[in-house]
N, CA and C atoms as a LAMMPS dump frame, in Angstrom:
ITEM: TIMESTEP
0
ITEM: NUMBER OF ATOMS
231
ITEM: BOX BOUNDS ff ff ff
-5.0000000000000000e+02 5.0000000000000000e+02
-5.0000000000000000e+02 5.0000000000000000e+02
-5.0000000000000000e+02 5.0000000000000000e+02
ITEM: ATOMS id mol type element x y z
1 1 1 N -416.366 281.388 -395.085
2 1 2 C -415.754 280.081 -394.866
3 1 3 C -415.271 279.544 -396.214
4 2 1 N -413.992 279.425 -396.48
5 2 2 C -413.61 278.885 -397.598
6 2 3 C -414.136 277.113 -398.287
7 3 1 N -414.183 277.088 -399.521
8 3 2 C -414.65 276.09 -399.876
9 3 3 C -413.556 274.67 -399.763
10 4 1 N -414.402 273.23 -399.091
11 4 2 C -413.646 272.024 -399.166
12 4 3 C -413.414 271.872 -400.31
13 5 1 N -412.584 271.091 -400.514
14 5 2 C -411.843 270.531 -401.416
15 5 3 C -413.342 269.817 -402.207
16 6 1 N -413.554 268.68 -401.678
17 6 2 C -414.865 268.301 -401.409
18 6 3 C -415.836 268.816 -403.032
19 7 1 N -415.964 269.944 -402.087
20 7 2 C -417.118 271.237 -402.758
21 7 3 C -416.773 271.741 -403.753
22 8 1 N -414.822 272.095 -403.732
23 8 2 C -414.467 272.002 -405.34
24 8 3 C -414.343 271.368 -406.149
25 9 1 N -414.013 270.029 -405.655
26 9 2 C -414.014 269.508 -406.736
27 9 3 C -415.223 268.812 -407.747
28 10 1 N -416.413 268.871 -406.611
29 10 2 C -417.764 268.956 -406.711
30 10 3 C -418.283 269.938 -407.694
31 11 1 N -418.071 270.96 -407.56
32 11 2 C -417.992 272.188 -408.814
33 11 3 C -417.136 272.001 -409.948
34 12 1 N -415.949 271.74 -410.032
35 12 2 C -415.342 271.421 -411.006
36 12 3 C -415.597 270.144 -411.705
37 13 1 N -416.453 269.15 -411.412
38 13 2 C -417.048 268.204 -412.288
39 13 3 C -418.272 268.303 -413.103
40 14 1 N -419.109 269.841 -412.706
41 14 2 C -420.005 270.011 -413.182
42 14 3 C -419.389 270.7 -414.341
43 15 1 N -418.8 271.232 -414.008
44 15 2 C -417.749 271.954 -415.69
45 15 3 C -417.81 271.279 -416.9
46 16 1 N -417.898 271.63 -417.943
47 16 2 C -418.048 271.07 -419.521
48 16 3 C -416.915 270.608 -419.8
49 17 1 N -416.763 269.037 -420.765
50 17 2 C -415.305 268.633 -420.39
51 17 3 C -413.952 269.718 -420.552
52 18 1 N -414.429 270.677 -421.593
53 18 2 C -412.951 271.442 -422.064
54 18 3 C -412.58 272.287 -420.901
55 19 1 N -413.856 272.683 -419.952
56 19 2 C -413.059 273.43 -418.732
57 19 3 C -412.136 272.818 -418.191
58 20 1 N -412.554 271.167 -417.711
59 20 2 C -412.433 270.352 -416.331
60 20 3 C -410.699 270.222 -417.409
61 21 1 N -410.511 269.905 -418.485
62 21 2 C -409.135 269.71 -418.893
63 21 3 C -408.265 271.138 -418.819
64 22 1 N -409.144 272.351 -419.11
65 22 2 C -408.058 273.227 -418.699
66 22 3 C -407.462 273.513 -417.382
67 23 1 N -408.344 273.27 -416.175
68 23 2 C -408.517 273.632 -415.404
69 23 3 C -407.716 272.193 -414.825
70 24 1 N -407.425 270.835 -415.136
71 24 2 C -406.484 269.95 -414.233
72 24 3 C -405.059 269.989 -415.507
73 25 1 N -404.969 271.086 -416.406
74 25 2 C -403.859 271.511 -417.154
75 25 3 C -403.343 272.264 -415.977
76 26 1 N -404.206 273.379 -415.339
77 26 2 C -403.433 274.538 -414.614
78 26 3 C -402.989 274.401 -413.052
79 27 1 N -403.922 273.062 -412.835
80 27 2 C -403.539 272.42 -411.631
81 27 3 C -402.274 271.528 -411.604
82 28 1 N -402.008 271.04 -412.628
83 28 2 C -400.765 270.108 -412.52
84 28 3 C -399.615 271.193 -412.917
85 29 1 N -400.158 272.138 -413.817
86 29 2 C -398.548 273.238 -413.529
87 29 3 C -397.976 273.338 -412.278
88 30 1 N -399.439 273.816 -411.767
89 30 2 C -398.646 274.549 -410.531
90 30 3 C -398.35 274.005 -409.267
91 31 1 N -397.962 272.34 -409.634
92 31 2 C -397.477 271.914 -409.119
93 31 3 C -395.637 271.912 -408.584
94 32 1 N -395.424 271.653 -407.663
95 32 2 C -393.909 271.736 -407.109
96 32 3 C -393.169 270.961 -408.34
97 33 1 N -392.317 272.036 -408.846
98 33 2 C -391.214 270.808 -409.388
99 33 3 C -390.443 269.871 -408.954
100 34 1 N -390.149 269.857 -407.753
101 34 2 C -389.072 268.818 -406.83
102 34 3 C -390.657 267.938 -406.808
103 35 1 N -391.627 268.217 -406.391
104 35 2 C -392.185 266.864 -406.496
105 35 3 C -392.591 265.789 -407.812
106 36 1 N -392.412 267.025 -408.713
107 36 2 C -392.361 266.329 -410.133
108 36 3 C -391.527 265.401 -410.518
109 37 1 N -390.302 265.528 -409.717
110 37 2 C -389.082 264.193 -410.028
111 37 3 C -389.512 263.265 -409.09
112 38 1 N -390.126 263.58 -407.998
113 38 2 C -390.266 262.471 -407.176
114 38 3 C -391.546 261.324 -407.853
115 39 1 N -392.429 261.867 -408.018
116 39 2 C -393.893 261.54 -408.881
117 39 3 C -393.191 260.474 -410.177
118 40 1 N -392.42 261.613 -410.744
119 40 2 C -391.713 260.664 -412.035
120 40 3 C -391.206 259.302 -412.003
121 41 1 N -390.345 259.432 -410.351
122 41 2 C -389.607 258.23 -410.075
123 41 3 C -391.042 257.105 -409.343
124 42 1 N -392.027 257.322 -409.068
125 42 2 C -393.014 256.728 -408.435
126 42 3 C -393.382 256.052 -409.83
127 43 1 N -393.556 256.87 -410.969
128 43 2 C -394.053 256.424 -412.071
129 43 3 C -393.035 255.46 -412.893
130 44 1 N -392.094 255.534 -413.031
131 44 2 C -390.716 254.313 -413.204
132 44 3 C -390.861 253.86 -412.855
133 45 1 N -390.763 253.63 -411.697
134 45 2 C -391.017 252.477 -410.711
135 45 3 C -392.22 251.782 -410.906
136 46 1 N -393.156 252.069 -411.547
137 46 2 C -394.766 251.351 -411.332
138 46 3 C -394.702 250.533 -413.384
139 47 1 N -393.716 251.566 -414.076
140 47 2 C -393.781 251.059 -415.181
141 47 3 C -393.059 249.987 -415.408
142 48 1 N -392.027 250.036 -414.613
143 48 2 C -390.629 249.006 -414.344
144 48 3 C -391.411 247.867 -414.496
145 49 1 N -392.164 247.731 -413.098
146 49 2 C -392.831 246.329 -412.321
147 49 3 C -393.921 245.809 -413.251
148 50 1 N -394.713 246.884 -414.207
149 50 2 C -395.805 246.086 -415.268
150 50 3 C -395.089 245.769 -416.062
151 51 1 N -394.27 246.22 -416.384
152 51 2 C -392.768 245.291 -417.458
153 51 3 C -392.785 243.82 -417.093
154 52 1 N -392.414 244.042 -415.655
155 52 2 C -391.678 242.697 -415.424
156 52 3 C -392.788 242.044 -415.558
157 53 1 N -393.973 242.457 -414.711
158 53 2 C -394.992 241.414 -414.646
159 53 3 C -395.632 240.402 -416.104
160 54 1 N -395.524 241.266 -417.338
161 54 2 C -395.817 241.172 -418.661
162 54 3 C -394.482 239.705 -418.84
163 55 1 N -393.534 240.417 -418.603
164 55 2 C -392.07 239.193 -419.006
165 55 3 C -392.065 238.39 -418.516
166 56 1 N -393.029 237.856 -416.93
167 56 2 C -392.941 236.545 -416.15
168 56 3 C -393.702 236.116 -416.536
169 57 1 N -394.836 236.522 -417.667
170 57 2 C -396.484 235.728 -417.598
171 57 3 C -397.363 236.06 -416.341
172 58 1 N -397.31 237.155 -415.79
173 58 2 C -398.074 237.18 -414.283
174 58 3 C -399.473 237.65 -414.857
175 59 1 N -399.394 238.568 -416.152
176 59 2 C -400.797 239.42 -416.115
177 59 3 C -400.377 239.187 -418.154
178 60 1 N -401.846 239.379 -418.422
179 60 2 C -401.853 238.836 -419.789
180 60 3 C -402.347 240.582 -420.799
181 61 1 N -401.966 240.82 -421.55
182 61 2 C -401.884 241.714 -422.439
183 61 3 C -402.999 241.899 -422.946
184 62 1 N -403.521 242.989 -423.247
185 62 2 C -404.668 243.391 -424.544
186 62 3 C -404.132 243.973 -425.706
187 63 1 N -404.436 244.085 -426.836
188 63 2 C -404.054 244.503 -428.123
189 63 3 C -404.681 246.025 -428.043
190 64 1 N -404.113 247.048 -428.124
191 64 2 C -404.726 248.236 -428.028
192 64 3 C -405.919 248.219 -428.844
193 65 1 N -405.878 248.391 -430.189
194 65 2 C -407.025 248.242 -430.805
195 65 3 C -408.842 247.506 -430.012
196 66 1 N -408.336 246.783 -429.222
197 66 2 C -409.039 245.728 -428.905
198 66 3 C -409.577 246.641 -427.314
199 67 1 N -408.859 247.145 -426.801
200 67 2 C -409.33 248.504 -425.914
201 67 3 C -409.647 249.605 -426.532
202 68 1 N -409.299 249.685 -427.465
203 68 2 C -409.998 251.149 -427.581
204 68 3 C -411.458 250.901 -428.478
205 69 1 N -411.272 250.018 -429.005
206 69 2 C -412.859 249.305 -429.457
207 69 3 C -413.77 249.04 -427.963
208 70 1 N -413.508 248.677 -427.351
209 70 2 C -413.981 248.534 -425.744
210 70 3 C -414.847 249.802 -424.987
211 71 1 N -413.456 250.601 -424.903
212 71 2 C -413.558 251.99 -424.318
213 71 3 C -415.101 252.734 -426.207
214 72 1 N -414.589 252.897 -426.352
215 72 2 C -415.49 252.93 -427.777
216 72 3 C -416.778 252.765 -427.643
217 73 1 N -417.038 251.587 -427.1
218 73 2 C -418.033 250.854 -427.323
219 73 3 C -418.919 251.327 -426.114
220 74 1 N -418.113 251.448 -424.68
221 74 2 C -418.335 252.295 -423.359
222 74 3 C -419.502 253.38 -423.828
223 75 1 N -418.319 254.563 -424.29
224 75 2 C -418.782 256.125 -424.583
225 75 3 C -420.133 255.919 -425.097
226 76 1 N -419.821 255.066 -426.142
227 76 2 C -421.599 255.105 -427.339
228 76 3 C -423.064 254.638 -426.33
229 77 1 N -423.028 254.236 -425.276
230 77 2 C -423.939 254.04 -424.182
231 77 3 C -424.891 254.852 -423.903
């Protein structure tokens, strides 16, 4: 009986990080290229709209530095 998705990907999180990155390197290759333009245009589209949202005042900015001190601060836990 072949393995769920589930179960792989269940296995593939137990992986040491440098596998789990080679291993969603070789998964996103072999992905469809026609869906790669489509994905792309999903991703325009999503960057477009946090643009705008930033230019109306809808959602308020972080200073990168100021996230990655954050995220930083996360990991050391």
């Amino acid at each position: 009986m072949p393995m769920t998705v589930e179960q792989i990907a269940s296995e593939a999180l137990a992986l040491p990080s440098e596998a789990r990155a080679l291993l969603a390197d070789k998964l996103v290759e072999s992905l469809d290229p026609a869906e790669d333009g489509y994905i792309r245009q999903l991703w325009m589209r999503e960057a477009k709209q946090r643009v705008d949202e930033v230019r109306r005042g809808e959602v308020e900015t972080v200073p990168a530095e100021e996230t990655f001190a954050k995220v930083r601060q996360a990991i050391a836990r």
